[in-house]
N, C-alpha and C positions, 0 to 999 in steps of 0.2 A: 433449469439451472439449479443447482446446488443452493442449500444454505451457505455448506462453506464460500463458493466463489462469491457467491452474494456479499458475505462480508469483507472473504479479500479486496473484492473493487471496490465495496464501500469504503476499507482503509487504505489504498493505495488516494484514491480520492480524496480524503480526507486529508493525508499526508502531504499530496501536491497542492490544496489550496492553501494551509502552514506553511509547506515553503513559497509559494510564492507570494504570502499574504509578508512573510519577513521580511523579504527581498525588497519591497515596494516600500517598508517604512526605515530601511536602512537610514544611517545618520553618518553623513560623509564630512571631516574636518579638513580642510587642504591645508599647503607646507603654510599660505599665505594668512592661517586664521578663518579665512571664510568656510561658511557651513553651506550642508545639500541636503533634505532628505529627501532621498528616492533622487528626480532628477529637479524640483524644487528646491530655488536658492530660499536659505534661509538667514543667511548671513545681514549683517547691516552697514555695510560699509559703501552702500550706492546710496543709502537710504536719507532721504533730508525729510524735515516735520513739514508739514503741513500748519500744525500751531504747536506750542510745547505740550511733548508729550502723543502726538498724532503723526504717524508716520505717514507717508505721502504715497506711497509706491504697496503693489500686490504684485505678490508673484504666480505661476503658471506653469506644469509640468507640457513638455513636449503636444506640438499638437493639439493643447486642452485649453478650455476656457472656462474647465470647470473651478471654482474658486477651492481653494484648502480652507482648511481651519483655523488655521493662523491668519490667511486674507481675511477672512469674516469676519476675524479679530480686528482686523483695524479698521474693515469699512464699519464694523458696529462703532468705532473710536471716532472714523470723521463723519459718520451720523449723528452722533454726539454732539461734535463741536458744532455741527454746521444748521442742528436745529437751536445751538443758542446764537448764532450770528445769522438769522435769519435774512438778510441782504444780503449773503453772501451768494453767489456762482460761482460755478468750479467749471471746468473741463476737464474730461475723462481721455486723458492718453492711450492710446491702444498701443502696444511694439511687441514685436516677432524675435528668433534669431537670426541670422545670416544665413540658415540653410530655408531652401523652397524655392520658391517665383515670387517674386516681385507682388504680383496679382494674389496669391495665394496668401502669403504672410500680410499684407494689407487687408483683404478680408477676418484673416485669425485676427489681426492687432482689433478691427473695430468688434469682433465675439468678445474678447477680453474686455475691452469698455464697457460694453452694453452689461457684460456680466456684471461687472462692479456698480456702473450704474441700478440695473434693475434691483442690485442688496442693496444701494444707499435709498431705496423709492421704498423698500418692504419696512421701511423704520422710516416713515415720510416724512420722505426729501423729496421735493414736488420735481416732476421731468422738467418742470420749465428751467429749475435754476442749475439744471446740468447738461453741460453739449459734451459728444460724444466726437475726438477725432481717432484716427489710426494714420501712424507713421511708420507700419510695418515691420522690415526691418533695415529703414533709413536712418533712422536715430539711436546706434546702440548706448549703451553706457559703460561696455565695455568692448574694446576692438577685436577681443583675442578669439580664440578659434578653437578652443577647446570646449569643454561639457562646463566648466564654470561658467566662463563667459558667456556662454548662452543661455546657463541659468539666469545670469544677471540681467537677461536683454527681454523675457520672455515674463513681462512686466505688463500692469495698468497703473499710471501715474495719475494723481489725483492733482491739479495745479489751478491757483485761483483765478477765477476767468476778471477780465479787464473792465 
């Protein structure tokens, strides 16, 4: 092989991770105000506190359990709160969207908790004072059937255990 083709592939390579590295951190505004980036809800309008100032809820691109950087953000917030309310339990909500199996999105909802769980334990929050369920995609918080709406559904909810 050439030098030159060498560097063509190199730049065409190069060029295709640019654009798809753009694509992925796109920032979507809809007519309603709510925000997306990529296919991550980022909007706050589902969103209730945990305590003032701690939001309750993470969100989940397609498919993934892997946490954003904004999630981290707030499980670093209710790790926070929850190492000064040391009595406190919580329960880690797992939810899907409407597309999958039944079986399928029940398994994703409970990756989404355990993820959030295992970041609230790496800033210790002991396993004991956190249960982990998944309601799949039985409990949306939003009904609709578009790419919003499943951003909004495709959550772990942090809520105080009883």
């Amino acid at each position: 092989m050439t030098l030159n083709k060498i560097f063509r592939n190199t730049l065409i390579l190069i060029s295709a991770c640019l654009l798809l590295s753009a694509c992925a951190t796109q920032k979507t505004v809809t007519t309603d105000g709510s925000q997306m980036q990529g296919d991550v809800y980022t909007g706050t309008d589902t969103v209730k506190e945990l305590a003032p100032g701690v939001p309750d809820r993470v969100f989940f691109a397609t498919n993934e359990s892997i946490l954003t950087t904004a999630s981290r953000e707030t499980l670093r917030k209710q790790a926070e709160y929850l190492r000064k309310n040391s009595s406190m339990n919580i329960v880690l909500e797992g939810h899907a969207d409407e597309r999958g199996t039944r079986e399928y999105n029940l398994a994703l909802g409970e990756r989404r908790a355990n993820a959030a769980k295992d970041y609230l334990m790496t800033y210790g929050i002991s396993a004991s004072r956190i249960s982990v369920i998944s309601y799949g995609k039985e409990r949306p918080v939003d009904s609709g059937s578009n790419a919003l709406a499943w951003s909004k559904n495709r959550r772990s909810v942090t809520v105080k255990a009883n």
